[in-house]
C-alpha positions, 0 to 999 in steps of 0.5 A: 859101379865100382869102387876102389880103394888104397889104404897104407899098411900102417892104416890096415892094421888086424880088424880094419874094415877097409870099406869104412866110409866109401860112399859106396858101402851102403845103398838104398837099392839092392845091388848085386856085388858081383867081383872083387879083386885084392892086390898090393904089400910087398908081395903076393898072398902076404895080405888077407882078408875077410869080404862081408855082406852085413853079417854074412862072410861071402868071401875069404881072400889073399892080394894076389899080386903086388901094387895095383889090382888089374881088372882082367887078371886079379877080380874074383866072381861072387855074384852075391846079393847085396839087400837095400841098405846093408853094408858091404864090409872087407875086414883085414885077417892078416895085415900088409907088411908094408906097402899100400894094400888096394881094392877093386869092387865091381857093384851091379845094381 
């Protein structure tokens, strides 16, 4: 599976899980959260972010360029276990100046 999202600069304030809400957060079956890729602001490594499993910090990371993550250029490997029922969580460090920020998430179940 995967999961993307785009969130306004003014919405992914200091924080802010970026995840919160996506149907795919959460699942009743372990999954493995194999890639994730950042990307969007006004320019490249202005944006970071903070990728969680639960509790568990698996991931710092910055956007690695401006406007739309690109599957065969910016995805990073994790290959990290996700448990039944934990949440995957990406809380933002340092916030966009301006600008959507956007995600990718590649899910393995």
């Amino acid at each position: 599976m995967i999961g993307q999202i785009s969130v306004a600069a003014a919405s992914a304030s200091v924080g802010t899980d970026l995840f919160e809400g996506e149907i795919w957060q959460q699942s009743p079956v372990p999954r493995v959260l194999s890639r994730v890729g950042l990307a969007g602001s006004a320019a490249a490594l202005d944006t970071k972010v903070s990728v969680f499993i639960g509790t568990v910090k698996v991931a710092e990371m910055y956007n690695s360029a401006t406007g739309a993550v690109l599957i065969n250029q910016h995805m990073i490997p994790l290959g990290e276990a996700v448990p039944p029922n934990e949440k995957i969580h990406m809380y933002v460090d340092d916030a966009p100046d301006t600008n959507p920020i956007n995600a990718i998430v590649e899910l393995l179940e």
